[in-house]
Z-matrix of the N, CA and C atoms (Angstrom, degrees):
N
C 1 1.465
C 2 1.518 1 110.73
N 3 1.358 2 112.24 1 -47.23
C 4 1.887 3 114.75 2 177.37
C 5 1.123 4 90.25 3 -45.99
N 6 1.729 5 125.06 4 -78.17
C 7 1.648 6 118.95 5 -141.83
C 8 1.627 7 107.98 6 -77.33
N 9 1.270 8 104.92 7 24.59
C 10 2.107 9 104.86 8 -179.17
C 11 1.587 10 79.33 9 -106.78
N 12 1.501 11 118.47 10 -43.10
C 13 1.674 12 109.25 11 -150.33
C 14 1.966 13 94.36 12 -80.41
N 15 1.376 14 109.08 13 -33.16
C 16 1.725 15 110.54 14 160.99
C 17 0.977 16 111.70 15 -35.63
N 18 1.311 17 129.39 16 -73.20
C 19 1.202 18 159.37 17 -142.42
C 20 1.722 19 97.74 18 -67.34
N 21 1.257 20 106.65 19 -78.68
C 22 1.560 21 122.20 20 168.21
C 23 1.904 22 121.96 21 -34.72
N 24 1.360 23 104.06 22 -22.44
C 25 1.426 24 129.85 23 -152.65
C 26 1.645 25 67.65 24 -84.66
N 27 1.340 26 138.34 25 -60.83
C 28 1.609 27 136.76 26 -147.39
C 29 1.415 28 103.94 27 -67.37
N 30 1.447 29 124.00 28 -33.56
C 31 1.114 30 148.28 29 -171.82
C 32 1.619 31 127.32 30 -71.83
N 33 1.227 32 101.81 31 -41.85
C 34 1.550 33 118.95 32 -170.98
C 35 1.536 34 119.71 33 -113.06
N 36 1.431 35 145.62 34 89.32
C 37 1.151 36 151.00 35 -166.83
C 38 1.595 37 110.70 36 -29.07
N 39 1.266 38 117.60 37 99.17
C 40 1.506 39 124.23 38 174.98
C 41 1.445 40 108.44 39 -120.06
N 42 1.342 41 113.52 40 -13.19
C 43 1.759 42 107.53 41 -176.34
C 44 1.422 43 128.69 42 -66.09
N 45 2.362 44 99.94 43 -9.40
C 46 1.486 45 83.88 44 178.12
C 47 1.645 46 110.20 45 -97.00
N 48 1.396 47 113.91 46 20.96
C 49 1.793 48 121.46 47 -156.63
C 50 1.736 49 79.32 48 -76.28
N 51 1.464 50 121.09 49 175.13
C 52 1.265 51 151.15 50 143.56
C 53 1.592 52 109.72 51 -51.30
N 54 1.480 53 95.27 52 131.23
C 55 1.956 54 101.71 53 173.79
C 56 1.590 55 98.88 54 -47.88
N 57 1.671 56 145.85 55 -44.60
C 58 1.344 57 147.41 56 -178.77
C 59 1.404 58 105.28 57 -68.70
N 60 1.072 59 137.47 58 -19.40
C 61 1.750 60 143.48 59 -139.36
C 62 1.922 61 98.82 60 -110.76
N 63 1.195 62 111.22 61 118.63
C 64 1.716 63 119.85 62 164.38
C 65 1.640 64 104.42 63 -122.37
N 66 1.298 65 91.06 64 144.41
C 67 1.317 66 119.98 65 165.07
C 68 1.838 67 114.46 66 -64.80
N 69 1.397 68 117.80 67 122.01
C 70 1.482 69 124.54 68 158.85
C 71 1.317 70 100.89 69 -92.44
N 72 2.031 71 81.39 70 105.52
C 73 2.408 72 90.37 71 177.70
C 74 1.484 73 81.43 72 -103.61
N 75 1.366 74 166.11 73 -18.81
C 76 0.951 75 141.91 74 -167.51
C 77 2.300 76 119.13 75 -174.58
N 78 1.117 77 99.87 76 136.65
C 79 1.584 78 91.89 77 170.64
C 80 1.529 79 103.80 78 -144.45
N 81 1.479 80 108.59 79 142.36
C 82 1.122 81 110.95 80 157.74
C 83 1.599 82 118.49 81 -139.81
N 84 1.426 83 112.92 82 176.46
C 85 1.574 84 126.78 83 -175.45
C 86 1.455 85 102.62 84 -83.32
N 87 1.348 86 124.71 85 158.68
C 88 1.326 87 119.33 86 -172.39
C 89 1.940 88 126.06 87 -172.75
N 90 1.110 89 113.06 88 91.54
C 91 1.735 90 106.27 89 -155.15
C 92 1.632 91 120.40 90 132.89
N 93 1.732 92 95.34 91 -8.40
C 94 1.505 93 109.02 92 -159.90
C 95 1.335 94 102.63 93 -83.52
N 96 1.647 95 122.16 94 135.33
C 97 1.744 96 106.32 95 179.24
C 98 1.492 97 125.30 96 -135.23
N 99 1.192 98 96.45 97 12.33
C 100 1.630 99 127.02 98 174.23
C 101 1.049 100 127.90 99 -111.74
N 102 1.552 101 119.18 100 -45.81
C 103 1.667 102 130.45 101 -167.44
C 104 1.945 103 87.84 102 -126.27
N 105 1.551 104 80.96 103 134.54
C 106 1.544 105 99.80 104 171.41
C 107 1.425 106 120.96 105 -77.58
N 108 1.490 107 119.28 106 150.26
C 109 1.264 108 124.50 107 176.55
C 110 1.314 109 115.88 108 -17.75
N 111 1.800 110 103.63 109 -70.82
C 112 1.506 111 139.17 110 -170.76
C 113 1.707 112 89.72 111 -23.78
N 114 1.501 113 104.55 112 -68.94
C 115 1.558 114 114.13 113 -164.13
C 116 1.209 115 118.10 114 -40.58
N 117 1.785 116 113.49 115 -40.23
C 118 1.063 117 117.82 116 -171.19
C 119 1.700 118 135.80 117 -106.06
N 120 1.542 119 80.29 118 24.92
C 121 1.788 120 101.35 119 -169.74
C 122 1.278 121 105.23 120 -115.49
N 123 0.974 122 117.70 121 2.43
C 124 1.502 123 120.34 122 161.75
C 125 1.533 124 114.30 123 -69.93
N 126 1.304 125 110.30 124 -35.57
C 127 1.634 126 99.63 125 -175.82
C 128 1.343 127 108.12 126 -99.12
N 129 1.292 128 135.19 127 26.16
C 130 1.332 129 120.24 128 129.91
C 131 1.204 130 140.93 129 -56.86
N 132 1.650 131 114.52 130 133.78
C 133 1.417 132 128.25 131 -154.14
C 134 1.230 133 106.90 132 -103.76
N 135 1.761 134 116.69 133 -15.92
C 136 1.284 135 99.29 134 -163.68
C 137 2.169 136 79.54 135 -135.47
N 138 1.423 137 121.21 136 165.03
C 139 1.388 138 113.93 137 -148.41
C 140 1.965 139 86.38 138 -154.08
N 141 1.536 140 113.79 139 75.46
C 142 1.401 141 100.49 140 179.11
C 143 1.704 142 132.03 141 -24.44
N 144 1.406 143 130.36 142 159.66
C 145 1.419 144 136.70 143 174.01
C 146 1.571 145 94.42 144 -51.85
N 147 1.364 146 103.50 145 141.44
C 148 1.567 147 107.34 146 167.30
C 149 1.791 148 116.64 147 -67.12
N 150 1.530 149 103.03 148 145.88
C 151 1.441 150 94.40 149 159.11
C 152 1.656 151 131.28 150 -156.80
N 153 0.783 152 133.49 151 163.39
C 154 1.387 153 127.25 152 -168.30
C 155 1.503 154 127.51 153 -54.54
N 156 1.287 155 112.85 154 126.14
C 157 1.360 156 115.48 155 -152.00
C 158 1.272 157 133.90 156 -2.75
N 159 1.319 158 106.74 157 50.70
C 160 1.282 159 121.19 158 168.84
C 161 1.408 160 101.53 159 99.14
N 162 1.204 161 134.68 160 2.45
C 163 1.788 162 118.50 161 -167.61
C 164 2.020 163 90.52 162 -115.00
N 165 1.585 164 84.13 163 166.30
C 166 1.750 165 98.21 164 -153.31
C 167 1.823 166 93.61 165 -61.81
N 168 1.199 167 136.35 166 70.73
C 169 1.203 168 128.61 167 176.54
C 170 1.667 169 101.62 168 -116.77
N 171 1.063 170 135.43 169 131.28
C 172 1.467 171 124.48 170 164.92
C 173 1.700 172 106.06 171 -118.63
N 174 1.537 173 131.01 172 71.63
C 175 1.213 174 121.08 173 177.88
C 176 1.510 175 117.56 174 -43.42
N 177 1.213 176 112.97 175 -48.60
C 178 1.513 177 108.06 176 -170.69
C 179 1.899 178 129.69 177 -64.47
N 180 1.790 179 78.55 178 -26.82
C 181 1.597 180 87.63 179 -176.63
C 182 1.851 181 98.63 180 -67.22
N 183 1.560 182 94.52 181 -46.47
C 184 1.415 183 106.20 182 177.03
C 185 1.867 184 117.61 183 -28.20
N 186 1.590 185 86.02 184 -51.28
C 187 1.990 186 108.41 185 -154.81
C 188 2.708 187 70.56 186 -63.24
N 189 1.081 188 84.50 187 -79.28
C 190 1.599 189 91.63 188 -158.08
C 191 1.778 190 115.12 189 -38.89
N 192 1.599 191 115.57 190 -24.35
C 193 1.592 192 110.05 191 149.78
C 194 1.597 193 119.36 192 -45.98
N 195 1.325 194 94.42 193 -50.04
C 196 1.458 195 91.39 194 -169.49
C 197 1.702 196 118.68 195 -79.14
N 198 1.423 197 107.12 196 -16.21
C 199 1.388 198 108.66 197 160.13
C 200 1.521 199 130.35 198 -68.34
N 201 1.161 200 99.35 199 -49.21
C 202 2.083 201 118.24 200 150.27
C 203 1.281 202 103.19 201 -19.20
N 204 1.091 203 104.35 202 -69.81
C 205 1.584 204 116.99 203 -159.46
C 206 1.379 205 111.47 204 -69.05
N 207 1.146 206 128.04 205 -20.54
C 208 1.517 207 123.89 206 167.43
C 209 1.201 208 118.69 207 -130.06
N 210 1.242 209 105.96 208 25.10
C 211 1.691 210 133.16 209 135.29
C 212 1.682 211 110.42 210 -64.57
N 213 1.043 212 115.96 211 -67.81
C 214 1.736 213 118.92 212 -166.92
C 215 1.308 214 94.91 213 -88.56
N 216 1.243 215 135.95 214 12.30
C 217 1.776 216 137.04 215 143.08
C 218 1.177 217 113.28 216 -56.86
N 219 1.461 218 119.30 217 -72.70
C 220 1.028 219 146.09 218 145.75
C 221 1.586 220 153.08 219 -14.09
N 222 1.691 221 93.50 220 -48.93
C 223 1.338 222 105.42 221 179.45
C 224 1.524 223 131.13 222 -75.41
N 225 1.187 224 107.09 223 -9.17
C 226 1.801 225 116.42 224 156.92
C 227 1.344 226 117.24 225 -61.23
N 228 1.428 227 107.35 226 -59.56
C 229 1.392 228 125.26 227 175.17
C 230 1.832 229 120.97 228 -55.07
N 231 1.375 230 94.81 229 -15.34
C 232 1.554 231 96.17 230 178.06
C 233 1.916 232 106.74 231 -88.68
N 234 1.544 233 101.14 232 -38.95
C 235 1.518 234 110.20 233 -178.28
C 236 1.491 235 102.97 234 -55.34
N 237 1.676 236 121.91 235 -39.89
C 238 1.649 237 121.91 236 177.77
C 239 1.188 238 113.63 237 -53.89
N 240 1.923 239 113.96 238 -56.67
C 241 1.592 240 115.54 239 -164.32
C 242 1.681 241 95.06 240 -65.56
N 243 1.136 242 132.73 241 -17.19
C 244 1.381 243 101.94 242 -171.16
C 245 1.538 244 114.68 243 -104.37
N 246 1.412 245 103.00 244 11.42
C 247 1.528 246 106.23 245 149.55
C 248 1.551 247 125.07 246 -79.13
N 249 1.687 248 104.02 247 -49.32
C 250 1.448 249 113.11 248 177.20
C 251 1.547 250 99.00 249 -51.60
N 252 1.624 251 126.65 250 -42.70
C 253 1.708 252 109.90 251 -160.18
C 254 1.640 253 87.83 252 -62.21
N 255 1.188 254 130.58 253 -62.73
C 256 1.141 255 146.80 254 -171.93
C 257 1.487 256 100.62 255 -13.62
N 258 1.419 257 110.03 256 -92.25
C 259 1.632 258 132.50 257 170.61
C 260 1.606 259 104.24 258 -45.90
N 261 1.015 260 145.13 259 -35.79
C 262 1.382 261 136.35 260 -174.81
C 263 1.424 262 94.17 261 -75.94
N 264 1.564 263 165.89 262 -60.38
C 265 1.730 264 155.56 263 -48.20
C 266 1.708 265 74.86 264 -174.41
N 267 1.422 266 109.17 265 -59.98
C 268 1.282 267 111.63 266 -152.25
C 269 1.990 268 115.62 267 -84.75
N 270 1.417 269 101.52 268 -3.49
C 271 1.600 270 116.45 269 175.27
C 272 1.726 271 98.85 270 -83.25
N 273 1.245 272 96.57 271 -69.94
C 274 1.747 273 101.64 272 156.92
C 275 1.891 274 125.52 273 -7.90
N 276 1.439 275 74.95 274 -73.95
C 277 1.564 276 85.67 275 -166.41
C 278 1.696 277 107.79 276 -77.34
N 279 1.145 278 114.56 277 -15.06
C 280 1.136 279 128.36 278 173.89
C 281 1.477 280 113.56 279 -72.98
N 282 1.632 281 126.71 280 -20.29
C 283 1.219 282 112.59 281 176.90
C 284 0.982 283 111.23 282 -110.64
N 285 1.432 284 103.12 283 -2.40
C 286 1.808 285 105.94 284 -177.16
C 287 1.947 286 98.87 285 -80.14
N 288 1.548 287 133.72 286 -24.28
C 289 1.216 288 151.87 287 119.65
C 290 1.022 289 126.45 288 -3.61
N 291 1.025 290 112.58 289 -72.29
C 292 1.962 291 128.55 290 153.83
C 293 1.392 292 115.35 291 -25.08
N 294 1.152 293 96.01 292 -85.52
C 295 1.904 294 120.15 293 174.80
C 296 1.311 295 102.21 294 -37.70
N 297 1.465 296 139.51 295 -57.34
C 298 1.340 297 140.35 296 -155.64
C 299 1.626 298 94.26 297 -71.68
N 300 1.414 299 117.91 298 -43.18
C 301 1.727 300 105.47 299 169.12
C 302 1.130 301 142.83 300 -77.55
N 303 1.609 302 91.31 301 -15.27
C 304 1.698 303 100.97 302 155.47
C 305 0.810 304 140.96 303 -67.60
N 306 1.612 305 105.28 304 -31.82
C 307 1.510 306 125.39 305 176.87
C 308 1.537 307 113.19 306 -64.20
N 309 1.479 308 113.61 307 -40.45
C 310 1.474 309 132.07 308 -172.50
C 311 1.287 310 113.02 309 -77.07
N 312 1.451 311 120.37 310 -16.52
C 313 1.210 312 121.84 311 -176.15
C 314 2.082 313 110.94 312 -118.64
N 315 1.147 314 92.85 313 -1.62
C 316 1.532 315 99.04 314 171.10
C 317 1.187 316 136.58 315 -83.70
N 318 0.978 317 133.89 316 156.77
C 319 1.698 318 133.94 317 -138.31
C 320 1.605 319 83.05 318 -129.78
N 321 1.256 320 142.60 319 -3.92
C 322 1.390 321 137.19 320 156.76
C 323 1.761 322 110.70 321 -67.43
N 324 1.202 323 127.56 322 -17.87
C 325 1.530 324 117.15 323 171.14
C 326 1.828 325 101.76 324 -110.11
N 327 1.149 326 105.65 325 165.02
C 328 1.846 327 108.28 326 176.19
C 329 1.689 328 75.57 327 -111.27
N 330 1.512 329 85.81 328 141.89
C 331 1.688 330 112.86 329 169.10
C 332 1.853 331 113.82 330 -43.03
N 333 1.413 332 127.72 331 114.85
C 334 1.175 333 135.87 332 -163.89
C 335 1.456 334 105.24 333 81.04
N 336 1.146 335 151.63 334 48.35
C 337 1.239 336 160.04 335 139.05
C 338 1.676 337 126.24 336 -32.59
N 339 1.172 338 119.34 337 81.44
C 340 1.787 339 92.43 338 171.97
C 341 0.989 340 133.84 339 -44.93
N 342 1.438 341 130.81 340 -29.02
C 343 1.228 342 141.22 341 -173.34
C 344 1.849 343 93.64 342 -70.82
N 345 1.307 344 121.90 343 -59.67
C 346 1.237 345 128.65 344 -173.12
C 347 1.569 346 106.50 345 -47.74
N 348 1.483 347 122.29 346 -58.23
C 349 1.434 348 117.89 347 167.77
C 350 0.958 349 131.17 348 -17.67
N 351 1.809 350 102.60 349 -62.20
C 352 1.359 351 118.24 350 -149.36
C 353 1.366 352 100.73 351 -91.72
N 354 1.629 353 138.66 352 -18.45
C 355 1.237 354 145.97 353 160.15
C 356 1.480 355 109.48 354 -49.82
N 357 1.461 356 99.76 355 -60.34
C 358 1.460 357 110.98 356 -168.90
C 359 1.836 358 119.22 357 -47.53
N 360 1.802 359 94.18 358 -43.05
C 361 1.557 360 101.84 359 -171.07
C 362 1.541 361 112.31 360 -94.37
N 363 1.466 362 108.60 361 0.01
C 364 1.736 363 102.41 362 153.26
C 365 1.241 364 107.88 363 -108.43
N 366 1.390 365 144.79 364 34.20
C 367 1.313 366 150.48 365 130.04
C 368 1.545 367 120.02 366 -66.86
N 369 1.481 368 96.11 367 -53.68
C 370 1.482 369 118.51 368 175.74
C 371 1.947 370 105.47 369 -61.01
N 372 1.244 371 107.03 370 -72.49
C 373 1.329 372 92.71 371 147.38
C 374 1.815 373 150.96 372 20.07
N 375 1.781 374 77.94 373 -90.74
C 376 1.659 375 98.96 374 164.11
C 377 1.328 376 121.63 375 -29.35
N 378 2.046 377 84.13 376 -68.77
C 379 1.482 378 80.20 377 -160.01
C 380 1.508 379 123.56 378 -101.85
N 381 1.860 380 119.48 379 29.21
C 382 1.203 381 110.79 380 -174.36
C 383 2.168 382 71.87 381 -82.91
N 384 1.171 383 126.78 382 -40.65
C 385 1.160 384 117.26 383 -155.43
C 386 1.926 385 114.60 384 -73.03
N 387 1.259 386 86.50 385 -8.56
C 388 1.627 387 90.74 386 172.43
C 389 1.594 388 92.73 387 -81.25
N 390 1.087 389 104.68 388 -67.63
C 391 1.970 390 95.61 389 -168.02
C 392 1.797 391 109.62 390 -49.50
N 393 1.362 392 118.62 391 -28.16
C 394 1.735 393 112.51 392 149.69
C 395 1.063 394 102.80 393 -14.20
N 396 1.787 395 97.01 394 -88.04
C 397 1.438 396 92.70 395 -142.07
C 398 1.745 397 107.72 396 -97.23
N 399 1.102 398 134.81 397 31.70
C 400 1.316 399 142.53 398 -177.57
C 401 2.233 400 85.52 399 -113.14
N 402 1.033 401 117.50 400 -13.23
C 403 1.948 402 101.37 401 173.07
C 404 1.700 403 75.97 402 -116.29
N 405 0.755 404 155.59 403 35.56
C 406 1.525 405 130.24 404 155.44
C 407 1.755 406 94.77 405 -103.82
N 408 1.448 407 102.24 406 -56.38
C 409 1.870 408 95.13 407 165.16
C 410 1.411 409 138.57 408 -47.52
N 411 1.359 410 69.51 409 -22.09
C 412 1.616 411 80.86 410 -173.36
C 413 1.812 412 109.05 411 -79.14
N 414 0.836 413 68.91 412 -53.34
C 415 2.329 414 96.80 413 179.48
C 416 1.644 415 90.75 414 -51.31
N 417 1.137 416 123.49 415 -20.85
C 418 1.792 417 104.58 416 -158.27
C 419 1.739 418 85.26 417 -103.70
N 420 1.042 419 113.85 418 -39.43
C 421 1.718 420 110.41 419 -168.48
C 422 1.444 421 107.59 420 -77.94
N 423 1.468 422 122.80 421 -33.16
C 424 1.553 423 129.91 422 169.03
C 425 1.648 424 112.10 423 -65.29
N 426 1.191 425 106.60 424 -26.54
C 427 1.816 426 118.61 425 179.22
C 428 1.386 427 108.52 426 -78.30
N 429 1.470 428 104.09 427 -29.20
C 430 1.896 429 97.94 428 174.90
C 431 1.203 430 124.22 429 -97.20
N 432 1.298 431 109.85 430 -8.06
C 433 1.406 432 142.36 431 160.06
C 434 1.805 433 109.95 432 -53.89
N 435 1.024 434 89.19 433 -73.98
C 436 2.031 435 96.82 434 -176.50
C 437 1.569 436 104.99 435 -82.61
N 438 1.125 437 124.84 436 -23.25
C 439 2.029 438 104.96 437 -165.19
C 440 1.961 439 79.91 438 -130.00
N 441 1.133 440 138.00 439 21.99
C 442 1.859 441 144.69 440 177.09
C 443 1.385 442 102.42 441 43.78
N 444 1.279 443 124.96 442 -170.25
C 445 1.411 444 147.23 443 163.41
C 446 1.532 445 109.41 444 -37.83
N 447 1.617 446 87.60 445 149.06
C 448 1.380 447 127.22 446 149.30
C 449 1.919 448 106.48 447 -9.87
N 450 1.421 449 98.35 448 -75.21
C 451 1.343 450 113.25 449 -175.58
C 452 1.695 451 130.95 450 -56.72
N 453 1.668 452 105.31 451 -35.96
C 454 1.030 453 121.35 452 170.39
C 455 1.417 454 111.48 453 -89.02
N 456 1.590 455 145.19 454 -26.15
C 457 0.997 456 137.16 455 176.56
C 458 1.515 457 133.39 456 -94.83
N 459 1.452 458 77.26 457 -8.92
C 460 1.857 459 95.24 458 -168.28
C 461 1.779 460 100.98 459 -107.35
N 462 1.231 461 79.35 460 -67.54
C 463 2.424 462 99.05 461 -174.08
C 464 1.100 463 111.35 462 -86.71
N 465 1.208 464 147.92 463 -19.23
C 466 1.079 465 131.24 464 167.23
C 467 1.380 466 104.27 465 -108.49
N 468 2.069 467 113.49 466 -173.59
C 469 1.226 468 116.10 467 159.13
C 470 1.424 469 102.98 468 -144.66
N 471 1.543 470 108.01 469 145.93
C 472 1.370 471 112.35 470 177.59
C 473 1.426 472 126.59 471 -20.75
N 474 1.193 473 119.60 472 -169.97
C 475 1.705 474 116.96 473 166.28
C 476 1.807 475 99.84 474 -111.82
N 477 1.158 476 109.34 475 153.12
C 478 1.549 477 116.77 476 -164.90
C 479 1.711 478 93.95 477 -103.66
N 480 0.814 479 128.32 478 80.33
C 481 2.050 480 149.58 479 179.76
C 482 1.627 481 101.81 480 -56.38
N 483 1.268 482 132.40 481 83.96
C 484 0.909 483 169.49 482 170.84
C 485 1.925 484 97.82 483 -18.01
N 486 1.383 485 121.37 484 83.30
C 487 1.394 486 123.45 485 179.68
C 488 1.601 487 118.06 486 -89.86
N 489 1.130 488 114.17 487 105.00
C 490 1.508 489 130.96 488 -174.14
C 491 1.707 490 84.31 489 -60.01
N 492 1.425 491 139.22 490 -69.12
C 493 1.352 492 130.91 491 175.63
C 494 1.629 493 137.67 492 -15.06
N 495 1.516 494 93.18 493 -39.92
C 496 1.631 495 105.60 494 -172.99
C 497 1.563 496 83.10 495 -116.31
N 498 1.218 497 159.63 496 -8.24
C 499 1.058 498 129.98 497 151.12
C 500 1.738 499 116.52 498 -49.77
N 501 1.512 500 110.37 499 -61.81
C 502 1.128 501 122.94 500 159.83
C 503 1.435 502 123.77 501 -19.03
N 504 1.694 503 125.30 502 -47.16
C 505 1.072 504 119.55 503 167.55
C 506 1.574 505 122.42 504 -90.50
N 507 1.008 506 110.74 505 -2.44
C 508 1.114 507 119.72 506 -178.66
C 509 1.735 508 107.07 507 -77.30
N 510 0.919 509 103.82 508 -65.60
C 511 1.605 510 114.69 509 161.34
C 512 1.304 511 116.37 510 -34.49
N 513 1.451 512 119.75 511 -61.81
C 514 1.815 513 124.40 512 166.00
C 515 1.535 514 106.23 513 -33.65
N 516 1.118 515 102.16 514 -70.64
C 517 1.996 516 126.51 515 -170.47
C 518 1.986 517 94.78 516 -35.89
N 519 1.289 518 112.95 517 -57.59
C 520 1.628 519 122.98 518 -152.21
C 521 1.892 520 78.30 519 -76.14
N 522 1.319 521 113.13 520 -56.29
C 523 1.474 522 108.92 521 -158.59
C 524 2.134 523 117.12 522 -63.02
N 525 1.666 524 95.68 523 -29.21
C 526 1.465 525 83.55 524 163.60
C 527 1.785 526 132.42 525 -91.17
N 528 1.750 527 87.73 526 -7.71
C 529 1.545 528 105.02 527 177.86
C 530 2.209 529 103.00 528 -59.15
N 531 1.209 530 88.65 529 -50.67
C 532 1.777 531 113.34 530 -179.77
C 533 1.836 532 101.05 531 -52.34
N 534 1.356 533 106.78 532 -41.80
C 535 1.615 534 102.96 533 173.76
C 536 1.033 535 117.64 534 -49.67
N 537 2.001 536 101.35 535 -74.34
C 538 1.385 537 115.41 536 169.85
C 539 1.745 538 121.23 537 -12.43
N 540 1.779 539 105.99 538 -67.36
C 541 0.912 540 90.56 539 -175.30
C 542 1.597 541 140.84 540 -80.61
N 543 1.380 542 108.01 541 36.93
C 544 1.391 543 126.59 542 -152.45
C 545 2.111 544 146.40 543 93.66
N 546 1.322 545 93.66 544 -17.21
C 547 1.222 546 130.40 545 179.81
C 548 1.639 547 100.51 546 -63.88
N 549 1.369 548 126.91 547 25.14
C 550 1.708 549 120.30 548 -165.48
C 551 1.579 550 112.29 549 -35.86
N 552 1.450 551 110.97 550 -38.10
C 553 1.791 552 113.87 551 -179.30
C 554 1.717 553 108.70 552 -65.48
N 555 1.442 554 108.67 553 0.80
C 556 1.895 555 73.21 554 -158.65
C 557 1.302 556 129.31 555 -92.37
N 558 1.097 557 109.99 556 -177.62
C 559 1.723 558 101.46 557 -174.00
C 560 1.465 559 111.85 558 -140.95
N 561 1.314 560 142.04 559 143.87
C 562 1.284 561 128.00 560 159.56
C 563 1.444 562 111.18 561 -124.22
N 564 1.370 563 105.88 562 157.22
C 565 1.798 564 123.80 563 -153.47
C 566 1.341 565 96.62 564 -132.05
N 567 1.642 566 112.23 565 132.98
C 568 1.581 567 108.58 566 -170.43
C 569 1.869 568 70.78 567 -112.78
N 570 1.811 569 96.96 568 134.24
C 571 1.377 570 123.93 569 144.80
C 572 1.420 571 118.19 570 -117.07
N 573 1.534 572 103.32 571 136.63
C 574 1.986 573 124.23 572 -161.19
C 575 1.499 574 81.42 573 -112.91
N 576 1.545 575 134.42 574 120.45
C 577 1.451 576 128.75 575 147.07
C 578 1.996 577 96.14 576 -92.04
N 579 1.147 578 124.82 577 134.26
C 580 1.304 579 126.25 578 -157.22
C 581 1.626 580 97.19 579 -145.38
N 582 1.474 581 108.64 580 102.31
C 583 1.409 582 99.09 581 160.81
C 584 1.764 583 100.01 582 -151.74
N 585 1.522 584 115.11 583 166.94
C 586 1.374 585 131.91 584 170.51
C 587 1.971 586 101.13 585 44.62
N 588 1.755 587 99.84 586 54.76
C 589 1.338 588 103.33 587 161.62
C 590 2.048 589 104.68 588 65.01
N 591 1.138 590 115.43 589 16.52
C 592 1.285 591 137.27 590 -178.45
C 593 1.364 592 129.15 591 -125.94
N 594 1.512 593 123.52 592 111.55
C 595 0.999 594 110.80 593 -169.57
C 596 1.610 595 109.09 594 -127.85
N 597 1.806 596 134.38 595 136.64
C 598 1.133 597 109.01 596 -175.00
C 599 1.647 598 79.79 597 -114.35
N 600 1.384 599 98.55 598 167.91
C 601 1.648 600 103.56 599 178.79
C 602 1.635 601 112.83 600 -121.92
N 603 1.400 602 152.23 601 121.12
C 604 1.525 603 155.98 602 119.52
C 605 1.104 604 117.99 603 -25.69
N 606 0.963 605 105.77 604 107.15
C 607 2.155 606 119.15 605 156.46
C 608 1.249 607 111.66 606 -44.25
N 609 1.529 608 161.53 607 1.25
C 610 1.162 609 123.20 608 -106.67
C 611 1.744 610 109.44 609 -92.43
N 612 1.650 611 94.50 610 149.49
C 613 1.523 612 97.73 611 -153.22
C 614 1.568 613 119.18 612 -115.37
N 615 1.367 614 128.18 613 114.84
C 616 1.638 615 109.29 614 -156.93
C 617 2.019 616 83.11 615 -124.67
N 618 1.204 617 100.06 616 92.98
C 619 1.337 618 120.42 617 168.40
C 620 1.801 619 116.68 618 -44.44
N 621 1.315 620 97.58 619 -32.12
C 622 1.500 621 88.56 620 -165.24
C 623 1.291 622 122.55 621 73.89
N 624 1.194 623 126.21 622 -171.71
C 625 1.870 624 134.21 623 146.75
C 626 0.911 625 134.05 624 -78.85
N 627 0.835 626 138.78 625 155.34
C 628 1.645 627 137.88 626 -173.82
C 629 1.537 628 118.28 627 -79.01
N 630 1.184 629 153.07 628 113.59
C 631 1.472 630 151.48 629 -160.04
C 632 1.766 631 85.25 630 -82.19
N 633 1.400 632 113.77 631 142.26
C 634 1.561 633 108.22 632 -163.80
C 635 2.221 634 74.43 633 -135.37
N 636 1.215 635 118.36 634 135.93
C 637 1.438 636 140.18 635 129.75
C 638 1.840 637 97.82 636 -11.80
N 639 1.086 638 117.88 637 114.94
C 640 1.340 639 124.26 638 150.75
C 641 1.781 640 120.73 639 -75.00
N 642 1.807 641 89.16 640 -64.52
C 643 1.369 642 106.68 641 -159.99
C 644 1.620 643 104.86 642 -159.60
N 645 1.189 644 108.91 643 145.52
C 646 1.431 645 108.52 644 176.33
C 647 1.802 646 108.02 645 -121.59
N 648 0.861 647 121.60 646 152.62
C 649 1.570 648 127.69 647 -159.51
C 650 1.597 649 106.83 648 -154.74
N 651 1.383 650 96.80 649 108.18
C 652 1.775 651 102.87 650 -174.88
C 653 1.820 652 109.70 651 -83.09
């Protein structure tokens, strides 16, 4: 099992995880002789990267490395453009500003002017529609900013970072579900085989006997 999960380790993008950080390539239930998998795969918390019919390929995790990666190319250059939109939207709107006090203070309209109105409120105009579209630019470069690219948000999916914590509950969850259903002894045991930034995880499952109804007595 080590030298398959080695092996697999060459295969599957782990170099951008954290020196602390493993990959969940796989878990299963194991020992169980009463209650089916199905039953007990529901309380998994954590749901490995998808991959192609089953063989060590993870395209998507793949597609979203490579979005990462020209994400933090990038991501300086995004903090700049959204100063320039900033300073570009706001010179704009700033003279369209201008004009509206010129207009108000000019001795070319007599006080109550139609002409003055009607200047004024396609100025006004302008610039509710400049600030439109100066937060719609803005909104799209701040959006790739916090949730990244195309690639990472759309085509790929993160890497699933292997939490010893929610394994832990996960195991609790299956082991009182197993009570519930009569099983009062049982227990479940999380085993991690962990090598080359890879980790697969075991349910392991000691069912016990079944507590069976003797007698009921009104």
């Amino acid at each position: 099992m080590l030298a398959a999960l080695c092996f697999l380790g060459s295969c599957i993008p782990t170099k951008p995880l954290a020196e602390d950080e493993y990959l969940l390539y796989s878990q299963k239930i194991k020992k169980n002789k009463y209650v089916e998998d199905d039953d007990l795969e529901v309380f998994y918390r954590q749901n490995p990267n998808r991959k192609i019919l089953y063989l060590p390929i993870m395209p998507y995790l793949y597609a979203y490395f490579a979005g990462k990666k020209k994400y933090e190319r990038t991501l300086s250059s995004d903090s700049v453009r959204l100063v320039k939109i900033q300073k570009k939207f706001n010179k704009k709107i700033e003279a369209k500003q201008e004009r509206i006090a010129y207009l108000a203070d000019s001795s070319n309209y007599k006080k109550g002017s139609t002409k003055l109105d009607k200047d004024t409120t396609a100025l006004i105009k302008d610039i509710r529609q400049l600030r439109q579209k100066m937060n719609k630019k803005l909104f799209k470069v701040q959006e790739r900013m916090e949730k990244g690219n195309f690639l990472m948000s759309t085509v790929g999916s993160p890497p699933v970072v292997y939490d010893s914590t929610l394994a832990a509950y996960t195991a609790d969850q299956m082991s009182r579900f197993l009570q519930y259903k009569g099983f009062l002894d049982a227990e479940v045991a999380v085993k991690a085989d962990t090598s080359e930034k890879l980790v697969t995880v075991n349910y392991m499952v000691d069912e016990g006997e079944p507590y069976l109804i003797d007698s009921i007595i009104y």
